[in-house]
ROZA-373574 format. One line per field, with one value per residue (C-alpha): x, y negated, z. Coordinates in pm, 1 decimal. Each point is the difference from the previous one (the first is absolute). Example, Ala and Ser with C-alpha at 12.3 -4.5 7.8 and 13.67 -1.06 7.14 Angstrom:
<pts>
c1: c(1230.0 | 137.0)
c2: c(450.0 | -344.0)
c3: c(780.0 | -66.0)
</pts>
This chain:
<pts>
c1: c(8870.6 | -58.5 | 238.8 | -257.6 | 28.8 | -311.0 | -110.1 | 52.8 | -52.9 | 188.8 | 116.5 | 326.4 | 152.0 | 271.9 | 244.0 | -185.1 | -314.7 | -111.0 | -272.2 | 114.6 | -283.4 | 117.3 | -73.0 | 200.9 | -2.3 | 269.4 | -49.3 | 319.2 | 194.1 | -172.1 | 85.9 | 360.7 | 49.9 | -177.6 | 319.3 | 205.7 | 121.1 | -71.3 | 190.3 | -346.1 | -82.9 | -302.3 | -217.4 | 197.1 | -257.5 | 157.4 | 354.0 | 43.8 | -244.2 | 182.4 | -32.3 | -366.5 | -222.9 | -250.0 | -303.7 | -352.4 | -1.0 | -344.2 | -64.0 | -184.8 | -180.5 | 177.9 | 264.2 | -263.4 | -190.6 | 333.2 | 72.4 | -370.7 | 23.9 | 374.8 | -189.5 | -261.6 | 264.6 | 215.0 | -333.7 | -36.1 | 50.6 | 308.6 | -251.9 | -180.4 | 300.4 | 130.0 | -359.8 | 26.0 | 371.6 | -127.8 | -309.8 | 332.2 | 159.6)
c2: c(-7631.6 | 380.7 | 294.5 | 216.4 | 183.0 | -13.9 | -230.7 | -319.8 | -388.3 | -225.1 | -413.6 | -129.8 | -349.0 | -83.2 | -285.8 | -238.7 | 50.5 | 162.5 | 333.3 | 331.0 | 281.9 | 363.0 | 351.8 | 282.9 | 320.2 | -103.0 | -400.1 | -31.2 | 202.2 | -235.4 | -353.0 | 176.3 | 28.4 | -320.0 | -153.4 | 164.7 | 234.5 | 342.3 | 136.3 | -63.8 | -318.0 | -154.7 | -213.0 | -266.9 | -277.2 | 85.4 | 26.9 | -380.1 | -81.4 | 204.2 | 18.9 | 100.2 | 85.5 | 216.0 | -230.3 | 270.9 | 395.4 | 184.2 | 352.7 | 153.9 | 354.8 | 70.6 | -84.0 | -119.0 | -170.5 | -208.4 | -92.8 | -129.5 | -168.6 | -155.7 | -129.9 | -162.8 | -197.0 | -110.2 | -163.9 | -185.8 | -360.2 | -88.6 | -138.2 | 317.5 | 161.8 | -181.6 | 73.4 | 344.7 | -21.3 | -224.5 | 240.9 | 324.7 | -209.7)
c3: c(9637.1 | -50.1 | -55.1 | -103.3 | -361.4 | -223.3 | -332.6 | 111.5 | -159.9 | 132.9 | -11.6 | -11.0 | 101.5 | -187.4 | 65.2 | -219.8 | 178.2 | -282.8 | 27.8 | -152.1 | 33.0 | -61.5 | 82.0 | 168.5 | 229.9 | 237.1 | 75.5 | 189.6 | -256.9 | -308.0 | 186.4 | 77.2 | -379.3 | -99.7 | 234.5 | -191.7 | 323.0 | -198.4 | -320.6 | -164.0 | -116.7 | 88.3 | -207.0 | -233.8 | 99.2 | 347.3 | -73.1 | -50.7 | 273.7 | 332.9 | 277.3 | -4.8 | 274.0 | 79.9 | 75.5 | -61.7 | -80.0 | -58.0 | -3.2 | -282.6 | -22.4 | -296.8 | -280.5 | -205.0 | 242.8 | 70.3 | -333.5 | -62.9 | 316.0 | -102.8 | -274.4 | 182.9 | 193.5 | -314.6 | -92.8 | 340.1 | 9.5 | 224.5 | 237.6 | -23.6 | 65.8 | 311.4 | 157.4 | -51.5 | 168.8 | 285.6 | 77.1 | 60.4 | 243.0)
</pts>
């Protein structure tokens, strides 16, 4: 994926096929953690759930703009949300 630093949403995979949507500045840094490879924890939906994998990133204009847009995604159907990973790759 990217290794640019912005606002960011991004998807997770995690090892029961399950969706995690989140947001961060540093994508790599935030999956890193969520796999439990930094001193700071990620998520505790994802601690259970590793490995994860990084499976769709968007960039956002702003910090706000992310979260709204994080929100939008949580709402998504999984269907919805496989479309929108299958249309990144």
């Amino acid at each position: 994926m990217n290794n640019q630093k912005g606002h960011f949403v991004y998807l997770l995979r995690c090892k029961d096929d399950s969706l995690y949507t989140g947001y961060a500045t540093d994508v790599e840094r935030r999956v890193r953690e969520h796999n439990g490879l930094e001193k700071k924890q990620g998520a505790k939906y994802t601690a259970g759930r590793r490995p994860v994998k990084l499976v769709y990133q968007e960039e956002c204009v702003s910090r706000s703009a992310a979260l709204k847009r994080e929100a939008e995604i949580k709402k998504l159907s999984r269907v919805e949300k496989e479309k929108l990973i299958q249309k990144q790759q």
